[in-house]
N, C-alpha and C positions, 0 to 999 in steps of 0.2 A: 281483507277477506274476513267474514265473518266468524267469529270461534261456533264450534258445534259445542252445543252444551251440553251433550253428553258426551265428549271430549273429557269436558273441563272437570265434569264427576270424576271419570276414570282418572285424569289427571290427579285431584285431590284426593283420592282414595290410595293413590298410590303413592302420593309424598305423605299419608298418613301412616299407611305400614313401612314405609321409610322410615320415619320417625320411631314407632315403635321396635324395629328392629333395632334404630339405633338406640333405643334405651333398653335395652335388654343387654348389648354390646357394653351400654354404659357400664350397668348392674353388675356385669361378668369381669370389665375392666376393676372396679372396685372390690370384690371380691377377691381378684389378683395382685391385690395391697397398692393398687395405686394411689390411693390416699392416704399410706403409712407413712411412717414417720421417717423410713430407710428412702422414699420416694419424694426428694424435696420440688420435684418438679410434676406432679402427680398431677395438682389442683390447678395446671397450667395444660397441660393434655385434655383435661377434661374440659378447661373452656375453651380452648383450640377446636374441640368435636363440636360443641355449641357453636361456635363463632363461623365451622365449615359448614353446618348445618342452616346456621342463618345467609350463606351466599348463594347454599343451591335452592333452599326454599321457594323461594319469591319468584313469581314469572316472570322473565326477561325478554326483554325486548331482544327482536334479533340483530344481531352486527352491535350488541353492546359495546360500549368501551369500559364504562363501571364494572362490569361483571370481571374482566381478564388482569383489570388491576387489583381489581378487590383480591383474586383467586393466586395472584404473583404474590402479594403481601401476606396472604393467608399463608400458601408452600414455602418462602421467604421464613416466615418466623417457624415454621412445622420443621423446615431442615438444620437450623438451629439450635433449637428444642431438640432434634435428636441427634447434634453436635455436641452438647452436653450434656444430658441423659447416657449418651456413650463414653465419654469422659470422666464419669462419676460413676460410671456401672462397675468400673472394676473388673471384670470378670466374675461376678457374685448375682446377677441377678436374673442364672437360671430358671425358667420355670414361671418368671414374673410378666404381665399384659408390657405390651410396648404401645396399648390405644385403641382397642379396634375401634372402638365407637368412632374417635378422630380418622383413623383407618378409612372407614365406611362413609365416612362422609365427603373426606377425601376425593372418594371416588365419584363420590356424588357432584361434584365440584369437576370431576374431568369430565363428565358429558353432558353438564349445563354449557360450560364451556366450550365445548368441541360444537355444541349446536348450536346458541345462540352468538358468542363473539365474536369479531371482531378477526381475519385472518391472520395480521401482524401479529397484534398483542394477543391474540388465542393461542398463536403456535409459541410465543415466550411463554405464555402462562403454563399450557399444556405441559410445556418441560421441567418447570419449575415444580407444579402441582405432582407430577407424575415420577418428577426425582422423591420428592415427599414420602409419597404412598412408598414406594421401590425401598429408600433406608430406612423406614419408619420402626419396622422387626432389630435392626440392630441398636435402639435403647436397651433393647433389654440384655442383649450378648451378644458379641463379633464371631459366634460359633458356626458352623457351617449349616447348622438346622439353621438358626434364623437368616442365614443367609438363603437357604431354601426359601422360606419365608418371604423374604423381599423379591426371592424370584416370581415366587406366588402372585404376591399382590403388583410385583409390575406388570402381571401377565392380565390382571384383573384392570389396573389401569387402562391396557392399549384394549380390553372389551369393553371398557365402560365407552372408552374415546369413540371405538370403532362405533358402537352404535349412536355414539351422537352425532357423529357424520352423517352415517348412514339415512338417519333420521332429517338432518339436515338437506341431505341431498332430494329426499323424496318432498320434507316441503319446499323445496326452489324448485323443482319440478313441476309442483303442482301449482305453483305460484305462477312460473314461467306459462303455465300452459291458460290457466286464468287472464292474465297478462292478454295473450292473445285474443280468446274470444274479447275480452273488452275492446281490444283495437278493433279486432273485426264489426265486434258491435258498432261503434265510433263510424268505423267505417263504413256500414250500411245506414246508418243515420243518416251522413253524407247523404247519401246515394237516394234514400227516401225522399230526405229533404230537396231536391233539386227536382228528383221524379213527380213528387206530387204538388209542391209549392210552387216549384218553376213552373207546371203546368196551369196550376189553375192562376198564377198572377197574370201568365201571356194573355189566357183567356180575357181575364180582365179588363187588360191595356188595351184589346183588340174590341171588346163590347164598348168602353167608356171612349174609345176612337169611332164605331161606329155611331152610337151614340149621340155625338155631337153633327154629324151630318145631318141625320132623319128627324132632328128634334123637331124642326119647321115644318117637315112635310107631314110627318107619324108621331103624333103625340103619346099613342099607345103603344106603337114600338119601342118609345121612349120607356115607358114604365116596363115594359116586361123585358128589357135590354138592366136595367136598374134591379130590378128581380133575379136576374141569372148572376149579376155583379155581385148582389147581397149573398147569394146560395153559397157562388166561390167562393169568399170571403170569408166564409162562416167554416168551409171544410176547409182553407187555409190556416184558421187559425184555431181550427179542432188538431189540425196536423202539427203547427208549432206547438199546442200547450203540450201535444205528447212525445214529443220529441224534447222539450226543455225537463218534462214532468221524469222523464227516464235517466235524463244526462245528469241530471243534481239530485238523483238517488245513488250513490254511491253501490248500494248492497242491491241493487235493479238485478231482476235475473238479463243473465246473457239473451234468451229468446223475447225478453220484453216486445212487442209490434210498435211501431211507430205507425203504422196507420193499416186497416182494414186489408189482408192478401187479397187483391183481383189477380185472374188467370184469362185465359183465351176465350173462354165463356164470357166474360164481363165486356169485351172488348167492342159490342154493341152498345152500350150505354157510353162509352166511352167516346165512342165515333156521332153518336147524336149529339153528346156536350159540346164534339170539336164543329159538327155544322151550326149547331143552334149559334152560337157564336159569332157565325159568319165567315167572311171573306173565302180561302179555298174551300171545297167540301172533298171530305174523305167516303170514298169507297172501297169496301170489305170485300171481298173474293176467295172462299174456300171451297179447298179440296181433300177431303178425308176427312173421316170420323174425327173431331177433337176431345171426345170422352178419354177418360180413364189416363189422361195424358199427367205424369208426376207432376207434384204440386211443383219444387223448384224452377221447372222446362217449362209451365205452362204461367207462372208469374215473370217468369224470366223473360219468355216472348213476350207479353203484355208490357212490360217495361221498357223492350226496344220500341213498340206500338209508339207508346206515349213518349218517350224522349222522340223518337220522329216528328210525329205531331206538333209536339213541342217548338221546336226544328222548323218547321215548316211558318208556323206564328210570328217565330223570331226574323229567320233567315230568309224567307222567300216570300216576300211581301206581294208580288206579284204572278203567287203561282194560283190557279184554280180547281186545281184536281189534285187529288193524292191519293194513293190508289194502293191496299193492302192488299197481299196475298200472303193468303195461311192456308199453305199444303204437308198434308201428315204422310207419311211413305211407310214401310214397316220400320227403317231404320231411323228414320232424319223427322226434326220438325224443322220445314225450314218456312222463314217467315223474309219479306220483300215488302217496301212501303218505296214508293219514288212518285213525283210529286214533279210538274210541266214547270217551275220555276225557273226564271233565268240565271244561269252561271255566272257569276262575275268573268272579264278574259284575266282575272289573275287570282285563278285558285287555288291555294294550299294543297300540295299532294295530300294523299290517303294520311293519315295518324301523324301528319304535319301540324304543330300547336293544334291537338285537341284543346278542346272544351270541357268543363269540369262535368258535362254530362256524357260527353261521350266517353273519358276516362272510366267514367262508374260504370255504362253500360258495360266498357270492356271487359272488368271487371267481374262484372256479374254474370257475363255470360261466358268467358273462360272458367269461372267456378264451377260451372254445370256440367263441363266439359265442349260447351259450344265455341264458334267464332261468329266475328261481326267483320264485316267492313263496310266502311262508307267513303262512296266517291260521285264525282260528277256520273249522270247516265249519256251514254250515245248518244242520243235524241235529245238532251238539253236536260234539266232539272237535276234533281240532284236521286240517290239511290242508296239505302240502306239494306243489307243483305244479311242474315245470320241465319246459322244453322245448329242445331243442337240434337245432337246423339238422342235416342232413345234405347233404355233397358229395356229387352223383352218383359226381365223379372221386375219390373217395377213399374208397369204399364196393364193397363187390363181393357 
């Protein structure tokens, strides 16, 4: 997924007043004599804050594994450090920094952590890191204030954590939901790809088969059958370059077109390409206004239209008619294409081994909220049937 660059502003603006804070943190630690001469582990605190500071810096990859080792090593030597710092304190070092700068960074380290790593080695690191921050107040006294203190900053710990969960879970979220329009895209590519390419190659095969009959008799036949070949051809391989031009763009918007929307309107143009061609001829039959009819319901029926058609090229070689009906109701658009073709006597029930087109049609027309089915008809040939709900509010 793409970074938003002004994301990555706000980001950088905010690990600079991080930064800033924490040298100010620094300046107030030194002031509080971490650098005296009573304070032999001073100069070791203050590169601990550097050294935390350089883990949460950097942009991480998500599901690290560097980051939750880096940040165990880091809490590792921090609890340590105030294993001996409290050992050497004596009870005398009242009133003196136990680190905030290291402190602050600490915590900066627990919700780099929580958001980018690794769930194993995150939830070790988390504990480690977060015992850190928790005893980091008693270097300087085992008194019940800086115990206060450590209660403080573990409370600050599980809010640093918490928001980088938090954080974490909204980008899986938004990832997860990404994820899908891309399949779905993926998945209408399919479905393009089979609607418009598988159509126009049958055409093809059925002109370059006629073709070779008439050459003897219609020389001119000949050339304008070679013409309608070229045209397919040409809108074939306009539809592959954009269906290959969208798949090997990675950052491709989810609504990229893989080839030109036709609706119920276009379905003329449609039905002369399938006569010009030859062999059955298809006729159209409507009933009701097809204006104002949703764009999805009205590409949706045009693509039952044409996987039929399609159908018809393939599977019924010796059908002669094929015969549309598009009727509008106030409720229903329902559309019927069946076709005088002979039945095999051993046909596959209904959604018996579908075909990669009739999968996608299902598909596409459950998405609308319609149904399809396809079976042999009464009378011989074969019968394709769907129906598709119409919104009062989204029809005019």
């Amino acid at each position: 997924m793409q970074n938003n660059p002004n994301r990555m502003v706000l980001r950088r603006l905010a690990q600079l007043a991080a930064l800033g804070a924490m040298a100010l943190l620094g300046i107030f630690d030194i002031a509080q004599g971490l650098l005296r001469n009573s304070e032999p582990l001073g100069l070791v605190k203050i590169l601990l804050a550097m050294a935390a500071a350089a883990v949460w810096l950097p942009v991480h990859r998500p599901r690290s594994t560097r980051l939750p080792k880096a940040a165990m090593a880091l809490g590792g030597f921090s609890l340590l450090v105030t294993l001996l710092s409290a050992a050497s304190a004596g009870g005398s070092s009242y009133g003196a920094s136990w680190g905030l700068a290291e402190s602050a960074a600490l915590l900066g380290v627990c919700f780099v952590v929580a958001r980018h790593s690794t769930a194993g080695l995150g939830f070790s690191a988390l504990v480690v890191v977060g015992a850190a921050v928790s005893f980091a107040p008693l270097r300087a006294e085992t008194s019940y204030v800086y115990v206060i203190f450590g209660l403080i900053q573990a409370l600050a710990a599980a809010a640093a954590i918490g928001l980088g969960i938090y954080l974490r879970i909204i980008e899986s979220s938004r990832q997860r939901a990404f994820d899908a329009v891309r399949a779905e895209q993926r998945a209408e590519f399919a479905r393009d790809l089979h609607d418009f390419i598988a159509h126009h190659v049958t055409g093809i095969v059925v002109q370059a088969q006629g073709a070779k009959f008439i050459a003897e008799q219609d020389p001119k036949r000949v050339l304008q059958a070679l013409d309608q070949i070229e045209q397919a051809g040409a809108e074939t391989m306009a539809s592959m370059r954009r269906m290959v031009g969208v798949l090997r763009d990675p950052e491709s918007k989810p609504d990229a077109p893989l080839a030109p929307v036709a609706g119920v309107n276009d379905l003329g143009t449609l039905i002369d390409q399938f006569n010009t061609a030859g062999g059955a001829k298809a006729r159209m039959h409507v009933d009701g206004d097809l204006g104002g009819l949703p764009v999805e319901l009205s590409t949706s029926a045009y693509r039952v239209v044409m996987e039929a058609l399609t159908n018809v090229r393939q599977h019924a070689p010796a059908a002669t008619a094929a015969d549309i009906w598009i009727r509008r109701t106030p409720e229903w658009l329902l559309v019927r294409i069946a076709n005088d073709g002979v039945v095999p006597a051993r046909t596959p029930a209904p959604r018996e081994r579908p075909g990669y087109g009739l999968v996608g049609l299902t598909e596409r027309v459950r998405a609308v909220g319609g149904r399809i089915n396809a079976m042999p008809g009464i009378e011989g040939g074969w019968v394709v049937d769907a129906a598709f709900p119409i919104d009062p509010r989204t029809s005019s």
